[in-house]
N, C-alpha and C positions, 0 to 999 in steps of 0.2 A: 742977559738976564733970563730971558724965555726960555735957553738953552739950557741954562743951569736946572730950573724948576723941572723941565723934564728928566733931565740925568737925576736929581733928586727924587724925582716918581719910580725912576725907572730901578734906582736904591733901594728904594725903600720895598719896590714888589719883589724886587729878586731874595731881600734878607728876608719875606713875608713866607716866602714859595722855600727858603734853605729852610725854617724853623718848619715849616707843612712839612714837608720831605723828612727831618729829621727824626720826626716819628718811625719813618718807617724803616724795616731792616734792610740794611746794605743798598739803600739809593743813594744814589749820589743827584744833587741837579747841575745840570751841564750848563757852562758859562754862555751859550749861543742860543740857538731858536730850542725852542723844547713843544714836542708833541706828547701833550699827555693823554696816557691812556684812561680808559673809560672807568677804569678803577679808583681812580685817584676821588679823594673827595672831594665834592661839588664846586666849592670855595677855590678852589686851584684852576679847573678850566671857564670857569664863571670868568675871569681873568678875559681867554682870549675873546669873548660874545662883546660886541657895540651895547649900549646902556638899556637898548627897546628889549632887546632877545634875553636881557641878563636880568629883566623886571619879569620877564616870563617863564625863563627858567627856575628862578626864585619861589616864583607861584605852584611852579608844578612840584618844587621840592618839598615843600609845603604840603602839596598836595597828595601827593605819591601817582594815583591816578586822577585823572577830572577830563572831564569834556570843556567843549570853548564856551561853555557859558560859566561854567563854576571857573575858570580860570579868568573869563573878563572881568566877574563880579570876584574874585580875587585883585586885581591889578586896577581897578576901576573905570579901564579900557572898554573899547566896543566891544561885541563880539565877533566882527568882520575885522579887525586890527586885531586880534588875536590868533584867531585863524589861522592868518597870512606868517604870522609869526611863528606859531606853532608848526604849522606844515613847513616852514623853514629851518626849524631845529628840525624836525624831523627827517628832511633831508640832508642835512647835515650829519646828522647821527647822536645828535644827542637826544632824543626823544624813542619814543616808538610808537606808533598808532595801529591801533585795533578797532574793532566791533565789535558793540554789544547791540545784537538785534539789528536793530537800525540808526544805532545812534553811535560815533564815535566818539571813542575815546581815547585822552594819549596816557604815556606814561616814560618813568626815568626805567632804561634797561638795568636790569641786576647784572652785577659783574659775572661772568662766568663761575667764579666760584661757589653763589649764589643761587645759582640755577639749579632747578632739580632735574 
């Protein structure tokens, strides 16, 4: 029964991720593990993040740029469990963090095509 409701989940993200993809020209998505690149929209690698990283990446999508305060008082978290979370995406790579003066800041990277 357990089994089934998984394969059921696991159904219903892959026909979620074929209809994403189908927007775009000449993707195909592959039947096995998939690394999506950084281009893809959010809603697609939001998928592989555990539920804490995925309420904070949320936040910053939202947000475009914010520091850990405007992101905990987004998520209603602390701002020491944001942090830790945020410097996590960021090592990861899905964030990016900078400085303003003295206060940090993160933000989501522009795809390369976006970049000036």
């Amino acid at each position: 029964m357990r089994l089934q409701r998984i394969e059921e989940k696991i159904d219903f993200i892959m026909k979620m991720l074929k209809e994403q993809f189908s927007t775009a020209k000449d993707v195909e998505v592959p039947s096995q593990k998939m690394d999506v690149p950084l281009s893809a929209p959010i809603s697609v690698y939001l998928l592989k993040l555990p539920d804490s990283l995925r309420q904070t990446m949320l936040a910053m999508d939202r947000l475009k740029e914010a520091s850990t305060e405007k992101v905990a008082d987004t998520t209603g978290r602390s701002r020491s469990v944001e942090s830790i979370y945020l410097n996590q995406l960021e090592r990861m790579g899905y964030i990016e963090k900078f400085r303003k003066g003295r206060k940090v800041f993160f933000q989501i990277p522009k795809p390369p095509s976006d970049r000036e």
